[in-house]
N, C-alpha and C positions, 0 to 999 in steps of 0.2 A: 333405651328408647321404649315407650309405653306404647304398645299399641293393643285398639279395641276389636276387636273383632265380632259382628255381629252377623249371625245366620241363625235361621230357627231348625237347623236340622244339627244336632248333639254332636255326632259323628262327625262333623264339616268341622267344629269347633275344636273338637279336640284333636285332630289330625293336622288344622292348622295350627293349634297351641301349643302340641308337640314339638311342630317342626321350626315352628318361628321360637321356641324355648331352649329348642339347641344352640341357635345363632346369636343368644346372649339376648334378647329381646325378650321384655317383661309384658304378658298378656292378660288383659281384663276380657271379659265376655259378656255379652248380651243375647235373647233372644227374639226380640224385636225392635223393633223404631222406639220407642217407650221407654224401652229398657236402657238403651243406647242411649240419649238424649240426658237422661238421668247422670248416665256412668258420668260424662262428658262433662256434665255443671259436677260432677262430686270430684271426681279423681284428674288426674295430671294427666292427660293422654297426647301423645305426639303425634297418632295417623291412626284412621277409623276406616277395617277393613270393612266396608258394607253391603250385602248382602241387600237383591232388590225384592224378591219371591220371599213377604213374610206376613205372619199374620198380625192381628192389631194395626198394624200400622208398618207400611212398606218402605222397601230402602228410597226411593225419591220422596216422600214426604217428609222422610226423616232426615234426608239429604237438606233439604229446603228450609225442613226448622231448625237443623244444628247452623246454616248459614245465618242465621237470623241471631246468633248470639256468638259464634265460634268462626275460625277460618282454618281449622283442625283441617289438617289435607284428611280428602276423603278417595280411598282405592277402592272404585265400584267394582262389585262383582255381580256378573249377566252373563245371561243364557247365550249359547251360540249361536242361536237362530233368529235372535230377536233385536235387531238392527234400532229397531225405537225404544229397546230399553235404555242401547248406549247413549244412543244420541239424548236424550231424556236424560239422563243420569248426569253425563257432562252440563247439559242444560241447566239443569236443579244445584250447579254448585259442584260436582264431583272434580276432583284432581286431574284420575285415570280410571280406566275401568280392566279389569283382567275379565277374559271370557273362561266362564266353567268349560268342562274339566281342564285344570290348571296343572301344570307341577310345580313344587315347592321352591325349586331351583327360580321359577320364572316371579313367583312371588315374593321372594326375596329381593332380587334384580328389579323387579318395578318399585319394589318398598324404600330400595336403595337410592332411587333415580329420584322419587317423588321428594327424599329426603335431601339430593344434592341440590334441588331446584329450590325447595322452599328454604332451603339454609341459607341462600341470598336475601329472600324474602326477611326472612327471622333477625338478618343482620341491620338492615333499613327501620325494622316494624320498633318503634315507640315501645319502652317499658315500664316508663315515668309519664307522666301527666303534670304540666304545671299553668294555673291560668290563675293571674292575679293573686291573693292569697293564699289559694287551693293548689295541693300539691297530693298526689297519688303515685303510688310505687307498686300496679300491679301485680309481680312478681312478690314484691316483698309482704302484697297485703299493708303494705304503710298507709295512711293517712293525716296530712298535716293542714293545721290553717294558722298563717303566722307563725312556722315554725314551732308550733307546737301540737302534738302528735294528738289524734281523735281516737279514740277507741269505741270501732263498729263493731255489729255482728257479723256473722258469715253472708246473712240474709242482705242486710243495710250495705256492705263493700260489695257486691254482687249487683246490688241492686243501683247501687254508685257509679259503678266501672262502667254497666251497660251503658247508664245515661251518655257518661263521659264518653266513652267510646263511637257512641252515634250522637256527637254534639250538634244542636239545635234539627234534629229530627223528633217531632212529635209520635208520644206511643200510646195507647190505649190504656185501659187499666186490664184489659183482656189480655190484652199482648204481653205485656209485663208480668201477670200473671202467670202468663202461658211459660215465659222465659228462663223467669227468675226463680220461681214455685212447682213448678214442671206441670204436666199435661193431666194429673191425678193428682192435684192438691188438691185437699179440702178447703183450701185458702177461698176468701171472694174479695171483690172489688174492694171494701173494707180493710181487707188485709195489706191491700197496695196505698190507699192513703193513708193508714198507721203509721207504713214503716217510713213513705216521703215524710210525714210531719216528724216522726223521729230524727230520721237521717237530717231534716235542715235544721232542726233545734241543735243536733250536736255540732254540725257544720259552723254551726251561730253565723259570722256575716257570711259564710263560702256558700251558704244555704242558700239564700238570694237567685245564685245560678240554676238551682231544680225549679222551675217555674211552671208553674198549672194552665195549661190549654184547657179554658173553658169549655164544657161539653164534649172535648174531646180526650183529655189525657194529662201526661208532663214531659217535658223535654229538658235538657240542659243547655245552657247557653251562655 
């Protein structure tokens, strides 16, 4: 199991990346919202220990943008005094939350519990994608139309999946931006109509389905 753990204090991380590294658990690190949201679109993570007290950018924002593209179980971690972080935290998307100071024993036991819950989840949740011609294999990174395979980028199957995944919700070119390219692209609006006009050129008829909301965006449908 991969998990990320994000806290801006050095010490926190590697005390937990110690502990969770004993218990056979592979760990990636971050130290802020930024940096976390990044790991997230790059690497395979199964559960994002998050940390709310950081800098750049806080764990309920980053709570809120990894919901916006991810359903990664997220284990808040907040202050013992501070009743509106929890509540906020669960609010913004969080799994659970542990209150600091923790012991290891205890985060293991929630890390476990979050993992038996969503492992039902995981069993119901869609891996495949099939609508008319169009056929997707998330996991596999596949792409077909007419049974014959499409060959994307990382950027265009990313940029595929989200549509697919939020079928006939209209997005921004900001949002898609913000999503696909992260919060420190250099990319601009420009960058997002290249790669739709790409992405349906390869798609040829499956293309059809990315449809352009006038002054507002594109959606899939």
């Amino acid at each position: 199991m991969n998990v990320l753990v994000v806290d801006d204090e050095w010490n926190m991380i590697e005390l937990v990346k110690s502990y969770l590294e004993r218990h056979d658990y592979t760990v990636y690190t971050a130290m802020n919202g930024k940096e976390a949201i990044d790991a997230i679109k790059s690497e395979s993570i199964d559960l994002v220990l998050l940390d709310i007290m950081m800098p750049e950018m806080d764990g309920i924002t980053a709570c809120k943008n990894i919901r916006g593209f991810s359903d990664v179980p997220i284990l808040m971690v907040t202050a013992k005094s501070n009743e509106d972080d929890r509540v906020n935290g669960l609010k913004s998307g969080a799994d659970d939350y542990i209150i600091k100071p923790f012991s290891p024993k205890e985060l293991v036991a929630r890390i476990e519990a979050i993992s038996r819950r969503m492992s039902v989840t995981r069993d119901h949740r869609k891996d495949t994608f099939q609508k008319e011609e169009l056929f997707v294999d998330f996991k596999g990174h596949v792409v077909k139309v007419d049974d014959k395979s499409i060959t994307l980028t990382r950027k265009e199957f990313q940029l595929l999946s989200f549509l697919v995944r939020n079928e006939g919700q209209v997005f921004t070119r900001e949002h898609l931006l913000d999503q696909i390219w992260g919060l420190e692209s250099e990319g601009t609006m420009r960058t997002v109509d290249t790669h739709v006009k790409t992405l349906r050129l390869k798609l040829k008829s499956a293309g059809s389905h990315i449809q352009t909301v006038w002054g507002v965006g594109y959606k899939f449908v």
